[in-house]
KEROLUM-132218 format. One record per residue (C-alpha): z, y, x. Coordinates in steps of 0.02 Angstrom, whole numbers, padded with zeros to 5 digits, always signed. Layout:
<pts>
ZYX
...
</pts>
This chain:
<pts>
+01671+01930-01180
+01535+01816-01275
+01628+01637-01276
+01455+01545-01358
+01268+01592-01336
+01170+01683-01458
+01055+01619-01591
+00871+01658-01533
+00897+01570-01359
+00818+01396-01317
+00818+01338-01153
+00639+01291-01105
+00667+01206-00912
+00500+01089-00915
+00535+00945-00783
+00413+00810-00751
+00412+00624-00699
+00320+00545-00542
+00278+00351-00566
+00230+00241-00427
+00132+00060-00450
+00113-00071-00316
-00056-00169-00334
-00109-00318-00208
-00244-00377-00191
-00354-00512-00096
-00376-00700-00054
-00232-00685+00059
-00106-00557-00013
+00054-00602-00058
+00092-00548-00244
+00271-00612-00247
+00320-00491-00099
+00449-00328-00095
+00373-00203-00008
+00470-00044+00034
+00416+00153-00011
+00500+00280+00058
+00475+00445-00071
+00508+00617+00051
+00556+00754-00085
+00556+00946-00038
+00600+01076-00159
+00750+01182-00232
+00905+01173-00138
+01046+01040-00225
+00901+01011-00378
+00927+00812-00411
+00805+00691-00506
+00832+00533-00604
+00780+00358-00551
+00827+00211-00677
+01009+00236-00646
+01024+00322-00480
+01001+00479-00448
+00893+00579-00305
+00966+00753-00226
+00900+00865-00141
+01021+00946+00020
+01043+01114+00036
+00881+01146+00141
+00788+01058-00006
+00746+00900+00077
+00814+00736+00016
+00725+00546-00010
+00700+00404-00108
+00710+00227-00074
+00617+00103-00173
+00539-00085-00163
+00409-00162-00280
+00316-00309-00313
+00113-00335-00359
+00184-00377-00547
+00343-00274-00555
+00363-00119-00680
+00316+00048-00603
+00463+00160-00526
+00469+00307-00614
+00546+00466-00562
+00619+00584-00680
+00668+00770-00711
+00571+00833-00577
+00526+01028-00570
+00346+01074-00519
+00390+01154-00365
+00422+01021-00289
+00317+00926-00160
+00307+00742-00111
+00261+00615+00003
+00243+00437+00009
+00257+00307+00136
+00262+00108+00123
+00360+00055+00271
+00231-00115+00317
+00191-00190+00475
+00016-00178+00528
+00034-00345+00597
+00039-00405+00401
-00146-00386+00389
-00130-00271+00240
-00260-00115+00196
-00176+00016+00125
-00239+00149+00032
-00161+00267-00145
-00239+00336-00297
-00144+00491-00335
-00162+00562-00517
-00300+00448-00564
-00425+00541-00443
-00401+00565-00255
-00397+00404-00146
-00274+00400+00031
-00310+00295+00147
-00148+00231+00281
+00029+00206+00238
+00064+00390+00204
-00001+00500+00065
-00009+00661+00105
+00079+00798+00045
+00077+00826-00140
+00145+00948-00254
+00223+00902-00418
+00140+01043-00530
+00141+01068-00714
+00108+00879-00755
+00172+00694-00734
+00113+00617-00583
+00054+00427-00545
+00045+00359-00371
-00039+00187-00373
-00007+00091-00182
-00140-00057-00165
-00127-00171-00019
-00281-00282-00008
-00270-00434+00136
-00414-00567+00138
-00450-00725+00245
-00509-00702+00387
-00660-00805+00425
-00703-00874+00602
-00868-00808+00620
-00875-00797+00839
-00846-00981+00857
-00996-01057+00824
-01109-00944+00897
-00997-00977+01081
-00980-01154+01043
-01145-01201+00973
-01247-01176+01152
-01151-01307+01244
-01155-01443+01092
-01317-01430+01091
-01332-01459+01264
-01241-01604+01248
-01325-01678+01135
-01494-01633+01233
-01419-01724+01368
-01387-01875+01272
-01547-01890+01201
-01630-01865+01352
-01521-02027+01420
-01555-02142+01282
-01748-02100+01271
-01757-02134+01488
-01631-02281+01511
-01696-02367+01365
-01890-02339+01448
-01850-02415+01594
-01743-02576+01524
-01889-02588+01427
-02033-02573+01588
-01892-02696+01680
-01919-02834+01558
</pts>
């Protein structure tokens, strides 16, 4: 039996790295929050990635997940050792009642609007997910326009009483 490889042999197993970015933006957005991604991997059975010191693994059906929380400021998550089989999808778990927009830039190029991206597939490159959440004031633009009829009313009303009560203290005396 051989007991070392031979000379001519290099191992050429190209992996690749998927970043993701959290941007907010808006009068109202909070910049200091965590938000929460949830990063849905499918691929080779038992392959396994690196993130920072933790490491992602796929099951043996090929399925497995990451969990990860950013900031607006906060250094992007990045993914490593991925093949380019595999496929992806990302989801910020948010509240709609948080008054966020959400939307992703995937690669640079396509745009998803929602929570979710939709399913993409690694391929023969590094990939860069950029989340934005925009939230802006909202301004109370229906109020005057129900409000303003019966002020000026009022304020008809009052003129009306001055002008005729002040006629006849006046045709009195």
């Amino acid at each position: 039996g051989q007991k070392s490889k031979s000379n001519g042999y290099t191992n050429k197993y190209k992996t690749y790295q998927l970043s993701l970015d959290k941007v907010v933006q808006g009068t109202m957005g909070d910049k200091g929050k965590n938000f929460d991604f949830t990063i849905e991997f499918s691929g080779p059975a038992n392959a396994s990635f690196t993130f920072g010191t933790e490491k992602v693994k796929l099951d043996n059906s090929g399925t497995g997940k990451a969990t990860i929380q950013l900031t607006d400021k906060s250094p992007a998550a990045v993914i490593t050792g991925i093949p380019s089989t595999v496929k992806y999808t990302v989801t910020e778990i948010i509240d709609a009642k948080e008054g966020y927009t959400t939307s992703y830039k995937i690669n640079d190029g396509t745009t998803i609007d929602g929570t979710t991206t939709s399913e993409q597939i690694m391929g023969k490159a590094n990939n860069a997910v950029v989340c934005t959440n925009v939230k802006e004031a909202v301004t109370p633009t229906g109020i005057m326009m129900n409000v303003a009829p019966y002020v000026l009313m009022v304020a008809v009303a009052a003129v009306l009483a001055v002008v005729f009560l002040r006629r006849k203290n006046n045709f009195e005396n």
